[in-house]
C-alpha positions as CSV (number, residue, x, y, z in Angstrom):
1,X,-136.3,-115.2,-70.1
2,X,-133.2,-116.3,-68.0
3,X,-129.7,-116.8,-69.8
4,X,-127.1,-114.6,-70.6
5,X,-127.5,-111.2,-69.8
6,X,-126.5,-107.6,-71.8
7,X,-127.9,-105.0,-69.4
8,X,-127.0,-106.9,-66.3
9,X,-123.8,-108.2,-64.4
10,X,-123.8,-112.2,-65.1
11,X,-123.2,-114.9,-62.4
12,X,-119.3,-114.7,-62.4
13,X,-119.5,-111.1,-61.9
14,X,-121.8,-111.0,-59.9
15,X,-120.7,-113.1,-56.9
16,X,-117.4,-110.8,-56.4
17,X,-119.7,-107.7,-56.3
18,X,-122.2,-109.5,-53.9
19,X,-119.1,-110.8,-51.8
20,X,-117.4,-107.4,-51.5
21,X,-120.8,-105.8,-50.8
22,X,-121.0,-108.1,-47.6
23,X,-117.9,-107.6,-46.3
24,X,-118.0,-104.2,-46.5
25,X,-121.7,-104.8,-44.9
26,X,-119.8,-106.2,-41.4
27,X,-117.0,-103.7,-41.8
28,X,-118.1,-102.3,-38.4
29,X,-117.5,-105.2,-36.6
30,X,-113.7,-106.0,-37.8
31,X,-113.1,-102.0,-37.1
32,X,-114.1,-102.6,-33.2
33,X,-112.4,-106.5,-32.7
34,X,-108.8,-104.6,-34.2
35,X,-109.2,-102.2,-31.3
36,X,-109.2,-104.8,-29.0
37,X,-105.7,-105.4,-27.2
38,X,-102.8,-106.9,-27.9
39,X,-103.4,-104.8,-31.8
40,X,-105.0,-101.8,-30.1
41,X,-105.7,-100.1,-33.6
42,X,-107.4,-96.5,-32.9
43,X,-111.1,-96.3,-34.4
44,X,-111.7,-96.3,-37.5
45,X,-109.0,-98.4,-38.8
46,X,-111.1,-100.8,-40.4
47,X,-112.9,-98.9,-43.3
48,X,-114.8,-100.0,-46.7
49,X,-111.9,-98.8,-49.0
50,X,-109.7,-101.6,-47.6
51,X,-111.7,-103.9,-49.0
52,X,-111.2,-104.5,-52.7
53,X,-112.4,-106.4,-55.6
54,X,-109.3,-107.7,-57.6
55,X,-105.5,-108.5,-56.6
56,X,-103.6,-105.7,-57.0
57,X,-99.8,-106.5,-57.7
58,X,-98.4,-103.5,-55.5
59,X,-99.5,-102.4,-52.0
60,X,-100.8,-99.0,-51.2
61,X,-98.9,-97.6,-47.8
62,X,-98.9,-98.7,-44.7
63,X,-100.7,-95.5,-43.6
64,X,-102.8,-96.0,-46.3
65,X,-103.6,-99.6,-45.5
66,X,-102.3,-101.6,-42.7
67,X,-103.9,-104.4,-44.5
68,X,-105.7,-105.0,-47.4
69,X,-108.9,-107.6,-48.0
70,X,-109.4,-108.6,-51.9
71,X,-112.2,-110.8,-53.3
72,X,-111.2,-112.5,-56.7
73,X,-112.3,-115.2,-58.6
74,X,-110.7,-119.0,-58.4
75,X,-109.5,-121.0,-55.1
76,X,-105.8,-120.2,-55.9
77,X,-103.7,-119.2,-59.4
78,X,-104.3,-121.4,-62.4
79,X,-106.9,-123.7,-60.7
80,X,-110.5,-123.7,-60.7
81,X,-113.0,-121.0,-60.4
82,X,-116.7,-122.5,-61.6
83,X,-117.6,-126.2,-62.0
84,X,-120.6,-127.2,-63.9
85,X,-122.4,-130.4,-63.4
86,X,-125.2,-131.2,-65.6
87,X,-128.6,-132.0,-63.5
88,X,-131.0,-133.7,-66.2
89,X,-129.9,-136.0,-68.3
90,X,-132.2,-137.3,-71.6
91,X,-134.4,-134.0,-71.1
92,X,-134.4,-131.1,-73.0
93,X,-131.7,-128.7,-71.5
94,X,-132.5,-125.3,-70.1
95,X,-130.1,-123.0,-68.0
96,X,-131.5,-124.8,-64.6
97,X,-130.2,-128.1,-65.7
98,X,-127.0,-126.8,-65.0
99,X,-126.1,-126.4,-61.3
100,X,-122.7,-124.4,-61.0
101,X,-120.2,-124.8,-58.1
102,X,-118.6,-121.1,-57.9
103,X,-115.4,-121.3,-55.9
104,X,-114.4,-117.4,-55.0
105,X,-111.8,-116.7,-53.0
106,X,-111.1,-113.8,-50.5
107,X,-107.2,-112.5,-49.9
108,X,-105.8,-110.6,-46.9
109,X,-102.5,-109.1,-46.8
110,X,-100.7,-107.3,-43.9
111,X,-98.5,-104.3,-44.4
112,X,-95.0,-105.3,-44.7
113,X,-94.8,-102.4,-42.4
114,X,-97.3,-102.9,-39.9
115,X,-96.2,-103.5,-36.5
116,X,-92.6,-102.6,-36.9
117,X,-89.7,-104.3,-34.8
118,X,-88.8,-101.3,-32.7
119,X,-85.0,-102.7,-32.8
120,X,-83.4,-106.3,-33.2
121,X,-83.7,-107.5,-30.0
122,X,-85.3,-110.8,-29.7
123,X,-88.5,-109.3,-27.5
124,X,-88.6,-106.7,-30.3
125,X,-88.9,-109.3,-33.0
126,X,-90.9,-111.9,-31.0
127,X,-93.9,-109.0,-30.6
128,X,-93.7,-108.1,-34.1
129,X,-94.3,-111.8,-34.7
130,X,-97.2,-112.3,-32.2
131,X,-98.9,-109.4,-33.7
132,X,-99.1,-110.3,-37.1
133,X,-100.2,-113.5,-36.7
134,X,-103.0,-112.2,-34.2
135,X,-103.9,-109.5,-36.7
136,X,-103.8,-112.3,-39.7
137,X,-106.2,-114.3,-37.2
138,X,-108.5,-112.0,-36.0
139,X,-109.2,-110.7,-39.8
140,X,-110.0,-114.9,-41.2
141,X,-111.8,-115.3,-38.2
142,X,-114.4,-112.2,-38.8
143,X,-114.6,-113.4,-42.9
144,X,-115.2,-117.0,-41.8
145,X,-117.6,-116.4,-38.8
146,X,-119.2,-112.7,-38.9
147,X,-119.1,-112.8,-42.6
148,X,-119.9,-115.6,-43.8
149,X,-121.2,-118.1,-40.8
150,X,-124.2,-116.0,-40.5
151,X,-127.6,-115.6,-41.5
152,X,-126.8,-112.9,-44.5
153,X,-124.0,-115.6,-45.5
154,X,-124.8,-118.7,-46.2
155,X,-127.2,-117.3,-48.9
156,X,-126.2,-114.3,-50.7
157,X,-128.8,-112.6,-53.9
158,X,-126.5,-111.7,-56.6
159,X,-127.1,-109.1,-58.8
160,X,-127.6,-111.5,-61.9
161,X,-130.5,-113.1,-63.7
162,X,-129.1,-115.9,-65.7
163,X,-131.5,-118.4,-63.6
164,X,-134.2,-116.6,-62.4
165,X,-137.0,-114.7,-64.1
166,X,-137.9,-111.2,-63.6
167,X,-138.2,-109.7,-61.0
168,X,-136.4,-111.7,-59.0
169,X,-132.7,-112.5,-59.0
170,X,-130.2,-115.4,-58.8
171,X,-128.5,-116.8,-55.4
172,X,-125.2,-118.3,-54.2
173,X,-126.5,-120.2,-51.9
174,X,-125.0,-122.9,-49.2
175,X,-122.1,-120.9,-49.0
176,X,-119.0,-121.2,-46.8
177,X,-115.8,-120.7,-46.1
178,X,-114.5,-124.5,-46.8
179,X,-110.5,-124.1,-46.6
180,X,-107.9,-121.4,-45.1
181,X,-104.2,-120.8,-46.3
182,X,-101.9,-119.0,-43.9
183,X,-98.5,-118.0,-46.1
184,X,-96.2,-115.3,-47.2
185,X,-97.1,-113.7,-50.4
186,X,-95.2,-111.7,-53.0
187,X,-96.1,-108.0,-53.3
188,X,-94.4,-105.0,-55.1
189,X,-93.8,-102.7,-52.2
190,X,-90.5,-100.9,-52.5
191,X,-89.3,-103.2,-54.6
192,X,-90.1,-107.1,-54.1
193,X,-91.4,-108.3,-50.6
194,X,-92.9,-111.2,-49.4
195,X,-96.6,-110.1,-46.7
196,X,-98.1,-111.7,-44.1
197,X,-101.4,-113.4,-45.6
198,X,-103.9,-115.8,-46.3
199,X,-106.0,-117.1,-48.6
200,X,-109.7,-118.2,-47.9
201,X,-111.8,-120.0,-50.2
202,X,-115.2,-119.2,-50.4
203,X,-117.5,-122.4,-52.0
204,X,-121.3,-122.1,-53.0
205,X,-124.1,-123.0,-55.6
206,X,-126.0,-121.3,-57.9
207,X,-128.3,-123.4,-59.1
């Protein structure tokens, strides 16, 4: 019977593991678009281990990860993550009478140490600037458009069976990316330091 699970991931769960899987599924594709010029990363830049489920509070280094992609619950801190709306009213209720709005959100972060200014000169400083923002860029463009704008995105199987019945498995479906945040944000990295990142939220149903 659907409902609440003990031997598998439930919905909540599920929908970061599904999300990380499909990133990671494209990961190809951000690893050739960074090579492209003005960034110029070598090959293999772009790899599955940069993409994590959670926030972590400190940032590996820059060698390490030039950037960092993290799939987490919620649309921001201390707002909301799942809305429930009641379908049927003055019926008996079963777990499809609830549809649930899951808002997940997917973080980026640039090394604070990425692109370095070579010195203090203002053509130094101005490049540094251009490249960051082109890097922040090119990664929301590849989660918004090769991630999720496509035919594996806009309706992801989850790993859960709260709503469906053996053997098949729930869905997140009519999902998107509906809002972007550009910003700095504070990481432990030697101390204190505010990145180079953005915030995407990621809205869908499971229903």
């Amino acid at each position: 019977m659907p409902g609440y699970s003990t031997v598998l991931p439930n919905i909540d769960e599920a929908r970061l593991e599904a999300v990380h899987a499909l990133i990671v599924g494209q990961i190809a594709d951000l690893d050739a678009s960074l090579q492209l010029s003005p960034i110029s990363f070598p090959a293999g830049t772009a790899v599955a281990g940069l993409v994590v489920i959670g926030d972590p509070e400190s940032l590996p280094s820059q060698a390490e990860a030039p950037f960092l992609i993290c799939v987490t619950g919620g649309t921001s801190v201390d707002t909301v993550d799942l809305e429930t709306e009641l379908r049927y009213v003055g019926v008996p209720s079963t777990v499809s009478s609830f549809r649930l709005t899951l808002h997940t959100t997917v973080r980026v972060y640039i090394h604070p140490r990425t692109f370095p200014a070579a010195d203090s000169s203002i053509s130094s400083i101005q490049s540094q600037a251009e490249l960051r923002e082109r890097l922040r860029s090119r990664l929301c463009d590849f989660i918004r458009s090769d991630v999720f704008q496509s035919g594996s995105g806009v309706d992801i199987a989850l790993g859960s069976r709260e709503y469906a019945t053996a053997p098949g498995y729930d869905a997140y479906t009519q999902v998107r990316v509906a809002e972007i945040r550009k910003g700095l944000f504070d990481k432990s990295f030697a101390g204190l330091v505010s990145v180079f990142g953005a915030e995407l939220l990621v809205t869908g149903l499971v229903e």
